[in-house]
C-alpha positions in Angstrom: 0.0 0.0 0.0 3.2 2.2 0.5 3.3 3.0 -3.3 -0.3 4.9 -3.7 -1.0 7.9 -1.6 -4.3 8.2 0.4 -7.0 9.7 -1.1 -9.7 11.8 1.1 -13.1 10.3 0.5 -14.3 13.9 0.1 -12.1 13.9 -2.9 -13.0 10.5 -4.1 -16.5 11.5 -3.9 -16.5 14.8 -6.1 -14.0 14.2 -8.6 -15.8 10.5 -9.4 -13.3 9.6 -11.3 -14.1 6.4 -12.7 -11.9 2.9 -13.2 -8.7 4.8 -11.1 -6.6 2.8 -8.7 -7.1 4.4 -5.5 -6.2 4.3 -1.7 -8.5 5.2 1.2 -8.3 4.8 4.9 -10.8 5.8 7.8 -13.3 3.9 10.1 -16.2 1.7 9.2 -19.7 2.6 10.0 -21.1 -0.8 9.0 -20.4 -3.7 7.2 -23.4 -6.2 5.4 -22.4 -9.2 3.9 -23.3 -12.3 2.4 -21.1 -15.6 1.0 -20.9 -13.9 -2.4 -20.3 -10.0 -1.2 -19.6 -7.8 1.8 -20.5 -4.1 1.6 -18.3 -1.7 3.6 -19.8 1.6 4.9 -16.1 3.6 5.5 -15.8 7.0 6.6 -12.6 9.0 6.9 -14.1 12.7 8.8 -13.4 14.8 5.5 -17.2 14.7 4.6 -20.9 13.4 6.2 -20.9 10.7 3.4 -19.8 7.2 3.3 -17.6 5.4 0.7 -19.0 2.2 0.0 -16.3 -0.6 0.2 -17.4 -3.5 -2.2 -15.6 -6.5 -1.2 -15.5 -10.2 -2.7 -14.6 -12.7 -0.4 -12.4 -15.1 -2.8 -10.3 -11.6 -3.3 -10.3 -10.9 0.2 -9.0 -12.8 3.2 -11.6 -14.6 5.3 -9.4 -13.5 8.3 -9.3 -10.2 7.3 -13.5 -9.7 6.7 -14.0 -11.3 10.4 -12.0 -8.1 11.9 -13.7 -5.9 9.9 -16.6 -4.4 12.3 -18.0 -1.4 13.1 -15.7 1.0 14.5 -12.4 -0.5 12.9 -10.2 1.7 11.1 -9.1 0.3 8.1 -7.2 1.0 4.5 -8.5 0.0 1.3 -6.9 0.1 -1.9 -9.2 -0.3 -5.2 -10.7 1.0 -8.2 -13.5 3.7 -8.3 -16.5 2.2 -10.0 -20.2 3.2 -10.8 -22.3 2.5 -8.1 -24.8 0.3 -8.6 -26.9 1.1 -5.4 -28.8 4.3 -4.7 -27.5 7.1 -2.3 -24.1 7.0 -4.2 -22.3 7.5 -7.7 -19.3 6.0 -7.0 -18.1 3.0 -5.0 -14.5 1.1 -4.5 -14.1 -2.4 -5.7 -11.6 -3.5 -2.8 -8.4 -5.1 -4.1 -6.6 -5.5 -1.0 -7.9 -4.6 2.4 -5.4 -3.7 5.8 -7.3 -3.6 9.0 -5.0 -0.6 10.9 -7.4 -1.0 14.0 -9.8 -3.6 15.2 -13.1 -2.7 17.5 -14.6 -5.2 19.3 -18.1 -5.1 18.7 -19.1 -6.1 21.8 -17.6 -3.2 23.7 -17.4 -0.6 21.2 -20.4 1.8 22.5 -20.9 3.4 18.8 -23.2 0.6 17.2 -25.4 1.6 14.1 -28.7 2.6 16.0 -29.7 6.4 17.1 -27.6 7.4 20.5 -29.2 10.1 22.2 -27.0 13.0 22.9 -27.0 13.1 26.7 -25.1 9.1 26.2 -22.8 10.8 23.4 -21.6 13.5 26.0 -20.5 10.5 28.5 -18.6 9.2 25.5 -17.1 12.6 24.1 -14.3 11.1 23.3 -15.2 8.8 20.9 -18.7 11.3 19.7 -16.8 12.9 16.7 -17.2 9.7 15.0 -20.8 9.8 15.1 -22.9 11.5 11.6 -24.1 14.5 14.1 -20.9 15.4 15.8 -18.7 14.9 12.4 -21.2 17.5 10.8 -21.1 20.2 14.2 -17.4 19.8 14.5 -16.8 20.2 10.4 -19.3 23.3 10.6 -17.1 24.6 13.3 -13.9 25.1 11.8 -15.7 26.6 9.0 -17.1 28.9 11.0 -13.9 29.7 12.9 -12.3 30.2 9.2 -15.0 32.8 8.5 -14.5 34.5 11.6 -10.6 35.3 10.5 -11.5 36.0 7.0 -14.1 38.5 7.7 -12.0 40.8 10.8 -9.0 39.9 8.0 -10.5 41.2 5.0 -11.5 44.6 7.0 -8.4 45.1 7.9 -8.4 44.2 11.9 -5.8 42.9 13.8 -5.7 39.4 15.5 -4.5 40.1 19.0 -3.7 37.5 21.8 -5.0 38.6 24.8 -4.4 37.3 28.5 -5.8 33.8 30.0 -4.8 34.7 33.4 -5.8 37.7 34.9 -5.8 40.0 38.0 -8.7 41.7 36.6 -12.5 41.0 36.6 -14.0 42.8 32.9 -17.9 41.7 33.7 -17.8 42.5 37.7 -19.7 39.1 38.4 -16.7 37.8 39.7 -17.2 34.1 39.3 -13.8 33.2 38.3 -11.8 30.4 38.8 -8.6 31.1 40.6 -5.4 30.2 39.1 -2.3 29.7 42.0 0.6 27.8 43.2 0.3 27.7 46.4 0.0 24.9 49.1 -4.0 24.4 49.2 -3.6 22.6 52.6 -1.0 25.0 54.5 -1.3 28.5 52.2 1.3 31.0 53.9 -1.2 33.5 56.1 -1.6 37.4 56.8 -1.5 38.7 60.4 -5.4 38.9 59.7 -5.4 35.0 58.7 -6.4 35.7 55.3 -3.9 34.2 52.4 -1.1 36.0 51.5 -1.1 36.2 48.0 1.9 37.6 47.5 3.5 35.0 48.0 2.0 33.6 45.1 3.6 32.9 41.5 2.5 36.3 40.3 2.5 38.1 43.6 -0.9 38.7 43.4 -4.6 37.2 43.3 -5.4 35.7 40.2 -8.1 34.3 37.5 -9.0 32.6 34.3 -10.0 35.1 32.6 -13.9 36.1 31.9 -13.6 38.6 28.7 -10.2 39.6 26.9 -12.5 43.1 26.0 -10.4 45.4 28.2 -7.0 44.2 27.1 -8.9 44.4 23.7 -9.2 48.1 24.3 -5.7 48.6 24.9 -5.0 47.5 21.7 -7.9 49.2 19.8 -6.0 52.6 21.6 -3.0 51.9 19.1 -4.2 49.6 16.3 -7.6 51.0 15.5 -9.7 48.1 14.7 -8.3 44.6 16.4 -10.7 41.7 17.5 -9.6 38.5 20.4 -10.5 35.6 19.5 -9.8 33.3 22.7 -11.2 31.0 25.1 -13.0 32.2 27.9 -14.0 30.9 31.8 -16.8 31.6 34.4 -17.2 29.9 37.6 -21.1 29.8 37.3 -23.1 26.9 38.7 -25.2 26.4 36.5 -26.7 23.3 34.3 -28.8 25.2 31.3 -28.8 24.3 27.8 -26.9 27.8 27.7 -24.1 27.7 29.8 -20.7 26.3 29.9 -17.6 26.8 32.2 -15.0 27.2 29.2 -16.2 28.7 26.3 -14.9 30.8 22.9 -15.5 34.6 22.5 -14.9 36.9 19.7 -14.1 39.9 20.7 -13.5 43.1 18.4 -12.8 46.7 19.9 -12.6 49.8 17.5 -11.2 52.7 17.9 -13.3 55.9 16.2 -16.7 53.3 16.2 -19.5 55.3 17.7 -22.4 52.8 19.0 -24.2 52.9 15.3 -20.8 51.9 13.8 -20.4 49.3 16.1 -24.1 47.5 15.3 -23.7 48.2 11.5 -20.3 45.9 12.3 -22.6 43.8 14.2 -25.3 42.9 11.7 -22.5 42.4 8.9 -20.5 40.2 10.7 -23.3 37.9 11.7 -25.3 37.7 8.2 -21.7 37.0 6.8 -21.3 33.9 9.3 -24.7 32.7 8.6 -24.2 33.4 4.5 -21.0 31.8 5.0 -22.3 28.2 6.3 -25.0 28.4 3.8 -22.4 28.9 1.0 -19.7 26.1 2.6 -21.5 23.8 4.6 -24.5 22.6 2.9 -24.6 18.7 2.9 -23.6 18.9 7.1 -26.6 21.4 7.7 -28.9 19.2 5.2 -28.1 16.3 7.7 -28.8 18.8 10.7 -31.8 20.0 9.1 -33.3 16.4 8.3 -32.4 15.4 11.8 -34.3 17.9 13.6 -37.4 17.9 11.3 -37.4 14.0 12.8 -37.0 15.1 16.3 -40.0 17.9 15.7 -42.5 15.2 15.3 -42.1 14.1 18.3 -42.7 17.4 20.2 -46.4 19.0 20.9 -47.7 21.3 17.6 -47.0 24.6 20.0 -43.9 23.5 20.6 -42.4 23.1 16.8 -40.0 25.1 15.5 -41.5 27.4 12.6 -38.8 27.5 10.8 -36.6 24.8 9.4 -32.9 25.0 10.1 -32.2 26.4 6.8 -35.2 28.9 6.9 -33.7 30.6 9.8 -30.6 30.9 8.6 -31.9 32.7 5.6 -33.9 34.8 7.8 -31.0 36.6 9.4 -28.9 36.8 6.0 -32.5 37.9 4.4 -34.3 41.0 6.8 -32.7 44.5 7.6 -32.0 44.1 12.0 -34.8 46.2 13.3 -33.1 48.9 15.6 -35.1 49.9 18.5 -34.6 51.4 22.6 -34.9 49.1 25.2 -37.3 52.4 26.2 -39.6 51.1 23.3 -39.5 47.7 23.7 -40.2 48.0 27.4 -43.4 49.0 25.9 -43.8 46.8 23.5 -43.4 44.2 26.1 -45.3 45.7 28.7 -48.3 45.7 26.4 -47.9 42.5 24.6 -50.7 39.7 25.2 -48.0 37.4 26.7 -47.3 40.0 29.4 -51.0 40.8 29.7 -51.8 37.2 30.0 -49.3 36.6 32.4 -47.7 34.1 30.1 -44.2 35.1 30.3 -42.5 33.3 33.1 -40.4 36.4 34.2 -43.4 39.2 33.8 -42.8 42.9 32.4 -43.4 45.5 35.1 -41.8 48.8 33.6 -38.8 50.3 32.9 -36.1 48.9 34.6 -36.4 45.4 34.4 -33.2 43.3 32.8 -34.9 41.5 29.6 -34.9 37.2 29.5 -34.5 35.7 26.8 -38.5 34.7 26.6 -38.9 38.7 26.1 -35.9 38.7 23.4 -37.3 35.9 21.7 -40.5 37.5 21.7 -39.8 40.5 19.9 -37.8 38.8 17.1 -40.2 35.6 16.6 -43.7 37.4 17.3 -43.6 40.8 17.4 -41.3 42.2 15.1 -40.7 38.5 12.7 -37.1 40.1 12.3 -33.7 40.3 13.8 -33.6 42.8 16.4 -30.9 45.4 18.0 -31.7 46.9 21.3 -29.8 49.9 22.3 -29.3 52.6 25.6 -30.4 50.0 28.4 -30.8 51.4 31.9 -26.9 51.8 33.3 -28.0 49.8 36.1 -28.4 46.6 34.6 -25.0 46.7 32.6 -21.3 47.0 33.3 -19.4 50.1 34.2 -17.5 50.5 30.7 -20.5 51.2 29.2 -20.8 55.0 28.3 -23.1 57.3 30.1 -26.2 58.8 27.7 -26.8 62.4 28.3 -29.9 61.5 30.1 -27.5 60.1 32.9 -29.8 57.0 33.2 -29.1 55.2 30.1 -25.7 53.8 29.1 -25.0 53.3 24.9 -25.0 49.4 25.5 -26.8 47.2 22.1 -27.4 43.7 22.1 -28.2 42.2 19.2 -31.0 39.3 19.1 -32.2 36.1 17.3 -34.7 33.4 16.7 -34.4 30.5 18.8 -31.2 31.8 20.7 -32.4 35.5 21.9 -29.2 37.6 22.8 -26.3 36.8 20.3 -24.3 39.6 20.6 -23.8 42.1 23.7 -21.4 45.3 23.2 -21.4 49.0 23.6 -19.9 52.2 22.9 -17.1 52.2 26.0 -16.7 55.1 28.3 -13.8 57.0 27.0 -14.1 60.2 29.8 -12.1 59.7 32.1 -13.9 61.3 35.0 -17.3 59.9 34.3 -15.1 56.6 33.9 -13.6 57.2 37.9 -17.0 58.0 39.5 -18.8 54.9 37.5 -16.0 52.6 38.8 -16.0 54.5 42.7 -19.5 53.9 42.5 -19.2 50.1 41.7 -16.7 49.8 44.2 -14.5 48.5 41.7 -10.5 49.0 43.7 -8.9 51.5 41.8 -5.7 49.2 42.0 -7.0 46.9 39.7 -8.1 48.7 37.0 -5.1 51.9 36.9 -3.7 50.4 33.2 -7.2 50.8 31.8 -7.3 54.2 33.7 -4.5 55.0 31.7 -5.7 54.7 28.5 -8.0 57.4 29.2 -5.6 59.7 30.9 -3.4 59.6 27.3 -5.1 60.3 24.2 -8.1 58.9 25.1 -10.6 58.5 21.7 -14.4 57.5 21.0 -14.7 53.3 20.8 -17.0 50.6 20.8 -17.1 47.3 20.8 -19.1 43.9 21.6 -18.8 40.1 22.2 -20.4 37.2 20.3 -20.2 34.1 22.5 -18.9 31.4 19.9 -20.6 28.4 20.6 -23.9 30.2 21.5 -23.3 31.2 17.3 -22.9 27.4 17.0 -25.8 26.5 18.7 -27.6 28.9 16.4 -26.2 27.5 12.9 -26.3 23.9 13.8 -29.6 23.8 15.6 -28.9 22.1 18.6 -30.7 23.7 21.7 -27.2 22.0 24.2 -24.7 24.5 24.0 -23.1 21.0 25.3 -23.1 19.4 22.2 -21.4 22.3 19.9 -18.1 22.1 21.6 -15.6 19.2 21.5 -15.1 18.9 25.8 -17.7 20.8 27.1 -17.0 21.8 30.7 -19.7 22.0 33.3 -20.3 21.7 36.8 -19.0 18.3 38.0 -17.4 17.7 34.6 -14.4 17.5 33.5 -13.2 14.5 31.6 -11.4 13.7 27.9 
């Protein structure tokens, strides 16, 4: 087999070149056979379809056939040939047949029958393997690709920022700590608190939450950069929304007022969507057909109106409707749900922080569009946020979706450096951990916004799937921590 080089099957498959000698390797799905025949189902990760492995069994060792079984990885060489089966063009007449790696069937947890997702997620390790999670992962490196290609192509820098961090960008301060020191004999203050000086960087610190104000640095030089980087909250929680290590993207632009910033917003996100329509189609027509099965099994009011590739047109299709959180306050306030008291969280007045049932409402119901929500009350955001004239508003937009609600979450930042101090005094933020930011504003301080777009939550949003657990390789969670 040493001569012939190995050929992907996503190759094979689209050039279909007929009656050539060819090499494949990758895993088998299944294997069906008879005393005159055994079909092959092989699958090498490069696409969602299978190469069908035709073998004769006075051509190919009985020895050999007995270790073929699903989950062995195996190379094949043979000629391409017309298929003479539906679902495929082209099949391989196997010549010679090497099994790399055997699987024994009986403990191999991946046998050809529907796993449900919560047993794939015990078995992450082995899940990539699987039609679904081949698809997700395939759809997420595209989707990574299109993130560089858009920030490249406008001209934004890439910029690394921190992991570990003495800092705290979101104030929630559920962070995991990162130290050195002796857990069961840590060296002690007079006051018998830790000393953390002691520590490897003389200080307290954390996994980081956001790299946005390290991103802001950079934007004060730069111009226009975006972080693209992985992200940590000590949260306990268990929703279908929340991980413990997750991916954030992340640009910051200097000059950007708040409308800048959400023009960015919309273009970036219909380019992502456009982007896995243009790139990704036979993995989302697998997603697609795979959640129209589980629909029928849900309650007519609970259906999804739209198929997957329906809302993904729908955001690359409709203008973003651009309104106050002042105005949708009303909207909300007046809506039947609200009236009815049918929203779980209910709409008092102006004030309260929006859900995602509200978000959702206003993009699926009310408005049947994207939506952008801009100048939220500064109480219910963070202190970076810059202060409307009104003094009770802050330029914060989020940006929402079908199905997911909030996608995006940014602002135009606070670039006064007085307004800055008394936000921060008033948040009780120490002064000492937050003087480099400080800085920026004390020298040649300029106009600049920015905003966040949670990675996987975009995942969750072009593949479908309602677990942010299951758009992720290792999804980490409370009590979890394996592969």
């Amino acid at each position: 087999m040493a001569a012939l080089k190995r050929t992907k099957i996503v190759q094979l498959l689209s050039a279909e070149e007929i009656g050539n000698l060819v090499k494949v390797k990758g895993w088998v799905r299944t294997k069906r056979e008879n005393k005159n025949v055994a079909f092959i189902a092989l699958n090498d990760g490069s696409v969602i379809h299978n190469l069908q492995i035709v073998a004769d069994p006075t051509e190919i060792e009985e020895e050999v056939l007995k270790k073929i079984t699903t989950g062995a990885c195996i190379g094949v060489v043979g000629k391409v040939v017309a298929s003479q089966g539906k679902g495929q063009k082209v099949e391989l007449a196997a010549e010679k047949i090497e099994v790399i790696g055997t699987a024994n069937p009986e403990e191999y947890p991946l046998q050809p029958k529907k796993h449900s997702l919560e047993f794939l997620r015990e078995i992450a390790h082995l899940r990539p393997r699987t039609n679904t999670f081949g698809a997700v992962f395939r759809i997420r490196h595209a989707m990574i690709f299109a993130v560089h290609s858009f920030f490249n192509d406008k001209g934004f820098f890439n910029v690394h920022t921190p992991i570990i961090t003495g800092s705290d960008a979101e104030g929630a301060g559920e962070m995991f700590r990162v130290t050195t020191l002796d857990p069961l004999n840590p060296p002690l203050n007079e006051d018998g608190n830790i000393n953390y000086k002691e520590d490897f960087f003389g200080k307290e610190t954390n996994l980081t939450v956001s790299g946005q104000l390290e991103g802001e640095l950079a934007a004060l030089a730069l111009s226009e950069i975006y972080t693209f980087g992985p992200t940590f909250r000590a949260e306990n929680s268990n929703t279908t929304r929340h991980l413990a290590e997750f991916w954030m993207i992340e640009p910051e632009m200097a000059f950007y007022d708040l409308d800048d910033s959400m023009d960015l917003g919309e273009e970036f996100l219909k380019y992502l969507t456009q982007y896995a329509l243009d790139n990704c189609a036979d993995d989302l027509a697998f997603l697609e057909k795979r959640l129209l099965e589980e629909e029928k099994g849900k309650p007519q009011k609970e259906r999804s109106e739209m198929t997957l590739t329906e809302r993904l047109r729908f955001i690359v299709e409709n203008d973003f409707v651009r309104l106050t959180y002042t105005e949708a306050i009303d909207i909300l306030k007046n809506s039947k749900p609200n009236k009815k008291k049918k929203f779980q969280f209910l709409i008092e007045g102006w004030g309260a922080d929006l859900q995602s049932e509200h978000e959702r409402y206003l993009v699926e119901k009310h408005f049947k569009k994207p939506v952008i929500l801009t100048n939220y009350p500064a109480t219910i955001k963070a202190f970076y946020m810059r202060l409307n004239d009104d003094n009770k508003t802050v330029r914060a937009m989020d940006i929402l979706f079908p199905g997911i609600g909030e996608i995006i979450g940014g602002s135009q930042r606070e670039e006064r450096y007085d307004v800055l101090k008394q936000k921060i005094e008033a948040m009780d933020i120490p002064a000492k951990d937050v003087w480099w930011y400080m800085d920026t504003r004390r020298f040649g301080s300029a106009p600049h916004s920015g905003f966040g777009l949670g990675f996987e939550r975009m995942m969750q949003f072009i593949t479908g799937l309602n677990n942010i657990r299951d758009v992720i390789p290792f999804p980490r969670f409370p009590g979890s921590a394996d592969f």
